[in-house]
C-alpha positions as CSV (number, residue, x, y, z in Angstrom):
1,X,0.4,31.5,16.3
2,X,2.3,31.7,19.8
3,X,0.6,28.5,21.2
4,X,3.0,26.3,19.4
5,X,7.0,26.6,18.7
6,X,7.5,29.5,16.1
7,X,8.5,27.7,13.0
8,X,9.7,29.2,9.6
9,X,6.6,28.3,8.1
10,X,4.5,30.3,10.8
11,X,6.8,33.8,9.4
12,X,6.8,32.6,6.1
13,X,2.5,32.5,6.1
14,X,2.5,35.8,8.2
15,X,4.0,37.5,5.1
16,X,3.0,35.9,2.0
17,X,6.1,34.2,1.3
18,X,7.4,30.8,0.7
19,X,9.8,29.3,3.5
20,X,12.7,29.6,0.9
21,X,12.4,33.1,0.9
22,X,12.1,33.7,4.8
23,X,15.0,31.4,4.9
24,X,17.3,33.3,2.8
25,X,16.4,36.5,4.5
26,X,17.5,35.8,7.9
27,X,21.2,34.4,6.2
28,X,21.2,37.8,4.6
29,X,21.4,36.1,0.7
30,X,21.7,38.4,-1.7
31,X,18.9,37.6,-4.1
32,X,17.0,38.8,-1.4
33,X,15.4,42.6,-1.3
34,X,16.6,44.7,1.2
35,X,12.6,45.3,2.3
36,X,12.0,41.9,2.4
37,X,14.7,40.9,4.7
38,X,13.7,43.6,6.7
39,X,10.1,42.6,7.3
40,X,11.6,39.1,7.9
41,X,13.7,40.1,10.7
42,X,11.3,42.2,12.2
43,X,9.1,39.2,12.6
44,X,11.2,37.0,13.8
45,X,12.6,39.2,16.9
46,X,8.3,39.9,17.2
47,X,7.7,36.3,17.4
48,X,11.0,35.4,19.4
49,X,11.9,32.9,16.8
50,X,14.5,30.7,17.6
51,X,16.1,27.9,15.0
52,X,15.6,24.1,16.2
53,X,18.9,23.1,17.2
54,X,18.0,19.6,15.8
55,X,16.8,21.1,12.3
56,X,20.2,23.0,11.8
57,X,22.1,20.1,12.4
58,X,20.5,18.2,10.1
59,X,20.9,21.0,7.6
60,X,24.7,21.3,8.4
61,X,25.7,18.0,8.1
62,X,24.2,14.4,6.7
63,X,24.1,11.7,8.8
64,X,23.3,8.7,6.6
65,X,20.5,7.4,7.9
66,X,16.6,7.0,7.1
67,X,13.6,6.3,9.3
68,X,11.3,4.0,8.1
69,X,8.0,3.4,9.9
70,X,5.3,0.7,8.7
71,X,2.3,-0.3,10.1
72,X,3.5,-4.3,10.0
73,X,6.4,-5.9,8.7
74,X,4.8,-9.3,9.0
75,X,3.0,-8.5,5.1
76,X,3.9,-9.5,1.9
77,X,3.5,-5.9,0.6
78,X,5.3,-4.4,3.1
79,X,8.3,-6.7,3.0
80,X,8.1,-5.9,-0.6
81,X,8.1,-1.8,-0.2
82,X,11.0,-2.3,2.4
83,X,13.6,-4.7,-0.2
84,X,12.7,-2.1,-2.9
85,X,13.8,1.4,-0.6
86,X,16.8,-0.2,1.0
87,X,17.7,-1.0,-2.7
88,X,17.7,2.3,-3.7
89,X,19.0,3.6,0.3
90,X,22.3,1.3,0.0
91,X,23.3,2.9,-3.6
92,X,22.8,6.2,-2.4
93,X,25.1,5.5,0.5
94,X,21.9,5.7,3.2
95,X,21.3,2.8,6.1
96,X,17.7,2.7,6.8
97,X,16.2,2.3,10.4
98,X,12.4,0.4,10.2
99,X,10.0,1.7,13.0
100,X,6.6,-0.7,13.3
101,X,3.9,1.5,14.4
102,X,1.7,-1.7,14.7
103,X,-1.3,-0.4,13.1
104,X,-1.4,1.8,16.5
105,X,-1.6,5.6,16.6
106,X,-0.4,6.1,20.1
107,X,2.7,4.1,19.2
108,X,3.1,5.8,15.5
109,X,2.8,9.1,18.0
110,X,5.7,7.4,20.1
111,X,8.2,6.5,17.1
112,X,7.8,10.0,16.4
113,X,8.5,11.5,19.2
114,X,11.6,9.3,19.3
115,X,12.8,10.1,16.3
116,X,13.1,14.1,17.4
117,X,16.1,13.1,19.4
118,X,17.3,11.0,16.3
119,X,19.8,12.7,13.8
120,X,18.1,11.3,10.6
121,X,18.3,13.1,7.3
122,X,14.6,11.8,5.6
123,X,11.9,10.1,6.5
124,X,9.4,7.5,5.1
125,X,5.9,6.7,6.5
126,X,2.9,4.8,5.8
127,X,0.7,5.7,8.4
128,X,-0.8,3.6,11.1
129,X,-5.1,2.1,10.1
130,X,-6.3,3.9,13.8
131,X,-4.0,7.4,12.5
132,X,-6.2,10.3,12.3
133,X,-3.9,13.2,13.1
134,X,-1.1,13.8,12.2
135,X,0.7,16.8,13.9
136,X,3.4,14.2,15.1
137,X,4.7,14.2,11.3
138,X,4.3,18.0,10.9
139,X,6.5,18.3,14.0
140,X,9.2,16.4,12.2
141,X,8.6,18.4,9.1
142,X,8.9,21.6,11.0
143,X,12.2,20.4,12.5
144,X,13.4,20.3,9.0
145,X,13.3,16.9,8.2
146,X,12.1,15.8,4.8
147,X,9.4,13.6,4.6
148,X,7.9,11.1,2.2
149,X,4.4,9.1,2.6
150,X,3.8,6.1,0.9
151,X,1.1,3.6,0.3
152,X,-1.3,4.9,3.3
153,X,-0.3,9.0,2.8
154,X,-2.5,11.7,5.0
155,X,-4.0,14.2,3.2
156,X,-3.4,16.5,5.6
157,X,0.1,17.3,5.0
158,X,1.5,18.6,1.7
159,X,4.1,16.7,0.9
160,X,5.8,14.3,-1.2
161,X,3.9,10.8,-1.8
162,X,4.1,7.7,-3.4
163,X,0.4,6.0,-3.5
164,X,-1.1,3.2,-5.9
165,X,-4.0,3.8,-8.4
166,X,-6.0,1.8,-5.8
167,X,-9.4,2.6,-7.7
168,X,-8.6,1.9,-11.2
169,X,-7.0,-1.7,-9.7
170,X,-10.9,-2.0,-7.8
171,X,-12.1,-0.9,-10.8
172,X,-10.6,-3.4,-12.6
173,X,-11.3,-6.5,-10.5
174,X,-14.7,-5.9,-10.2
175,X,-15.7,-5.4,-13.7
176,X,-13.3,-8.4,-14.4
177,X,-15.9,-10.2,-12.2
178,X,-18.8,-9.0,-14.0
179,X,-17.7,-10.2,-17.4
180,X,-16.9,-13.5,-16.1
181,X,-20.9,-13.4,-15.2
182,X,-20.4,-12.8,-11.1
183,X,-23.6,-10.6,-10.2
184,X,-23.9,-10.0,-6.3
185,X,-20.3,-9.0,-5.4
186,X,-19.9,-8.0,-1.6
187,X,-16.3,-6.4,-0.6
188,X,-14.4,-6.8,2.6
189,X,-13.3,-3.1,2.7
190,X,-10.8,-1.0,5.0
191,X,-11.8,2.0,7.0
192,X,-13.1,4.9,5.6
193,X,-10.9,7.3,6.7
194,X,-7.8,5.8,4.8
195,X,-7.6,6.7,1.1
196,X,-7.4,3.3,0.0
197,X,-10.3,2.2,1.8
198,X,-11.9,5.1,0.3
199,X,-10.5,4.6,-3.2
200,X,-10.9,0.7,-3.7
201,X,-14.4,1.0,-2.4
202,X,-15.3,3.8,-4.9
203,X,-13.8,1.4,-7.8
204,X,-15.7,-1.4,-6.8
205,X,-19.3,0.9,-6.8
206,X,-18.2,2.6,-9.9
207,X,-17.7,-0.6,-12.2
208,X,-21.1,-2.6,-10.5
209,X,-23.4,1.0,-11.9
210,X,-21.2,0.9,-15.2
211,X,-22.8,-2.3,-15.5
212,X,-26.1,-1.8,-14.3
213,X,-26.0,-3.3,-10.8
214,X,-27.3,-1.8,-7.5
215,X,-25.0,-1.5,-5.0
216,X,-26.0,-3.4,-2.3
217,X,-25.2,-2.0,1.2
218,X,-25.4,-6.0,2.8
219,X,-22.8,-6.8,0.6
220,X,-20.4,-3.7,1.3
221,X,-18.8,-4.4,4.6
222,X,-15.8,-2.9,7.0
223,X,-13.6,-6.5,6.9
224,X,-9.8,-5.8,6.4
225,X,-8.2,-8.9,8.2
226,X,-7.7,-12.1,8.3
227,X,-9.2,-12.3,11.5
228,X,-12.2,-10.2,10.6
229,X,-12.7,-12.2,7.6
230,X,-13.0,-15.5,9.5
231,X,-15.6,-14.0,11.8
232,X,-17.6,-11.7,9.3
233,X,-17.9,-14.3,5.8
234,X,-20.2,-16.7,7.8
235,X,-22.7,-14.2,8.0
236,X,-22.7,-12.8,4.4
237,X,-23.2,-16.2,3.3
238,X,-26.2,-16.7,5.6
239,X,-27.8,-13.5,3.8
240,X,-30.9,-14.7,1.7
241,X,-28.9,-14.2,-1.8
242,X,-25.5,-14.7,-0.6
243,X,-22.7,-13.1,-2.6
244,X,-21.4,-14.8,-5.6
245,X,-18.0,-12.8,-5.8
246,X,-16.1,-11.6,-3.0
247,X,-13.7,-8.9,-3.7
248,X,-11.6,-8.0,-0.8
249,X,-9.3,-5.1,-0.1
250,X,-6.1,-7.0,0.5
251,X,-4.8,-10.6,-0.3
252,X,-5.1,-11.6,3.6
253,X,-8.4,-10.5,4.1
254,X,-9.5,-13.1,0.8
255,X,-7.5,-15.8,2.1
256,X,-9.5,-15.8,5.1
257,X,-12.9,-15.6,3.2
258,X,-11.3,-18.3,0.9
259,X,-10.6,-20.6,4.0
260,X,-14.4,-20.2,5.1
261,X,-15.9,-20.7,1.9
262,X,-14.4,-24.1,1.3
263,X,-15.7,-24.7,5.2
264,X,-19.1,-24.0,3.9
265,X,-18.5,-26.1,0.8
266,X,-19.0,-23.6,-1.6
267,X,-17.0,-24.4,-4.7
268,X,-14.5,-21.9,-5.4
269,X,-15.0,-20.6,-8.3
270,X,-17.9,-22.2,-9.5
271,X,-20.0,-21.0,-7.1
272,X,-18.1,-18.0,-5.4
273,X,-15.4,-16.0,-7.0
274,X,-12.6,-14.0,-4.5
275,X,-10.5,-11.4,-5.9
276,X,-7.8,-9.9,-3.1
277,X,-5.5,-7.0,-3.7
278,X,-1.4,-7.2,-3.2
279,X,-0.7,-9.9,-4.8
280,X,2.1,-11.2,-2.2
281,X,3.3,-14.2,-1.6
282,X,-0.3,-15.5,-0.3
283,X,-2.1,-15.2,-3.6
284,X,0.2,-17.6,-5.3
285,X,0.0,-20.3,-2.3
286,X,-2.9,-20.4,-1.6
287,X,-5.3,-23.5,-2.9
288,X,-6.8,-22.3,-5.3
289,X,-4.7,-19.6,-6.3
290,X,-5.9,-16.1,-5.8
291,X,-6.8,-13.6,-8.4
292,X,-5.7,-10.6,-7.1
293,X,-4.5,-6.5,-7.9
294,X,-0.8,-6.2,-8.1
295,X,0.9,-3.2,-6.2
296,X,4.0,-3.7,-6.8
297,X,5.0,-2.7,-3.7
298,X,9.0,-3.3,-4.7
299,X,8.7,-0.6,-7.4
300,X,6.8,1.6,-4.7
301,X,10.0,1.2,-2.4
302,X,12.0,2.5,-5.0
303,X,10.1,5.0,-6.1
304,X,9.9,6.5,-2.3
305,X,13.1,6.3,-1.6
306,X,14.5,7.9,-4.9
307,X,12.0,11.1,-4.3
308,X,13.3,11.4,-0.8
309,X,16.7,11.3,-1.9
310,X,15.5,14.1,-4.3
311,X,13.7,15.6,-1.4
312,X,16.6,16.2,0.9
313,X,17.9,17.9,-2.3
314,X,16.3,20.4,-2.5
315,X,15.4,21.3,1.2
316,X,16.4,25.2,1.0
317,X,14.0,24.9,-2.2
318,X,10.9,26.0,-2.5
319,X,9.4,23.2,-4.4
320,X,6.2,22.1,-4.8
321,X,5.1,18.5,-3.2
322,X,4.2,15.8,-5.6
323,X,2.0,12.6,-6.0
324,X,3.7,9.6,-8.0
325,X,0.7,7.1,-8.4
326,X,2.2,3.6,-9.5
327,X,-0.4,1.5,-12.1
328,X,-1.6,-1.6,-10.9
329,X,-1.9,-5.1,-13.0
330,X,-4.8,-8.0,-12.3
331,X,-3.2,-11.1,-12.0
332,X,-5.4,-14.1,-12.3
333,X,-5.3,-17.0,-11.2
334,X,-7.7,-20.2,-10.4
335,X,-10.4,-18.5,-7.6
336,X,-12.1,-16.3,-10.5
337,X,-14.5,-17.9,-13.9
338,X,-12.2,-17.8,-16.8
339,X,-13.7,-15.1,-19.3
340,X,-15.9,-16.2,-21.9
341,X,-14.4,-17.8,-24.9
342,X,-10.8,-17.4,-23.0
């Protein structure tokens, strides 16, 4: 435990207590037992704990401001969750700082080690596609700064998050595809390791066995870009039973398939259907238009930004972390088979 800064949570896991508790006992509260305070205290002078300047301050006295960080501002959905928190942020009387991590861990690792020098009074994260640890965000959280995830939220760290249901909206699309008599649907899927990779992937398996088709493993492949979609559809469609439905994790990634279908002159969606997943601003310019999964990313911005505000709160509280999963809606549009006898 001494190979790291002592933190509150360190005594509080020592003795079976929440951090609440620990924390009342070292300002001698009276709702505290006299035993208790005095196991507390005899901890903390063990373990030489010493409060984070930063974290009292932040206690002490509000500062106004929020740190955002996003993986890219350039997307639709992003945009969206970023109109829908400062929304809520300029009500409350907060000013919001936005962070771009780039889709880059080392630089989501830099913005946070920026931000310990920062006097912010909450935080908001999606996290970064390359993230796998996260002990930059625990830091923060152990400085005593409130943190909500949303969108892309690590497991590893209980806190508060805002997430969509991403495999009931896979789920969805797929089965939608099915019914309109699509048969061999591939999907352009994120990495694993996120939970909406994960999630939308495990949607799109469940509703092809509902239905009694084999997942193919040819047809499942790692393609969350535009980029990667111009490069990787030429080759699905060389496979000897191409695809005739692609549905792809976000609205980009689709486009991109979309542009190289019509390359190919498959007839779109006569003879391929494409369902993307956002539903930004793409999915209703694009020729034809795209069917795709709203997120509502708006209402996600809202929604993150109010539970931070209730977050900072309650930050002597001991209260549990919670998950709000936002519902998502299939909007179609002209690159899906209408349903029969619609």
């Amino acid at each position: 435990m001494q190979s790291h800064r002592v933190t509150i949570k360190d005594i509080a896991r020592e003795l079976g207590v929440s951090p609440s508790t620990v924390s009342r006992a070292m300002k001698d509260h009276p709702d505290i037992s006299p035993d208790t305070k005095k196991l507390v205290n005899d901890l903390v002078e063990k373990l030489k704990y010493r409060p984070n300047a930063l974290a009292l301050s932040l206690r002490s006295r509000k500062t106004n401001l929020i740190a955002l960080v996003v993986p890219e501002i350039v997307h639709h959905f992003f945009s969206s969750v970023i109109s829908g928190i400062e929304e809520v942020a300029q009500e409350a009387g907060y000013h919001v700082m936005i962070f771009q991590s780039n889709e880059s861990y080392e630089r989501e690792m830099a913005i946070a080690e920026s931000l310990t020098s920062i006097p912010i009074d909450g935080l908001l994260v999606s996290i970064a596609k390359t993230s796998r640890k996260f002990g930059h965000f625990r830091d923060l959280m152990n400085q005593g700064i409130p943190l909500v995830f949303f969108d892309r939220a690590s497991e590893e760290i209980d806190t508060d998050k805002v997430i969509v249901d991403d495999f009931t909206g896979a789920y969805n699309a797929v089965e939608y595809l099915i019914r309109t008599g699509c048969k061999r649907i591939a999907h352009f899927g994120a990495p694993q390791h996120l939970q909406i990779g994960y999630q939308r992937k495990r949607g799109y398996i469940s509703a092809l066995e509902k239905h009694g088709i084999e997942p193919v493993e040819d047809l499942m492949i790692k393609c969350d870009s535009l980029a990667e979609a111009l490069e990787l559809t030429p080759g699905i469609m060389r496979l000897d039973k191409p695809p005739d439905a692609i549905f792809a994790v976000n609205d980009l990634t689709a486009s991109g398939a979309m542009k190289v279908l019509k390359q190919l002159r498959y007839r779109i969606p006569d003879e391929v259907s494409v369902i993307g997943f956002t539903d930004g601003l793409v999915a209703s310019i694009i020729d034809p238009g795209l069917t795709s999964v709203s997120q509502h990313g708006f209402e996600m911005g809202k929604r993150a930004m109010s539970m931070l505000l209730q977050r900072m709160d309650v930050l002597e509280e001991d209260v549990p972390a919670r998950t709000d999963i936002i519902p998502t809606e299939l909007i179609v549009r002209e690159s899906t088979r209408a349903l029969p006898g619609s």
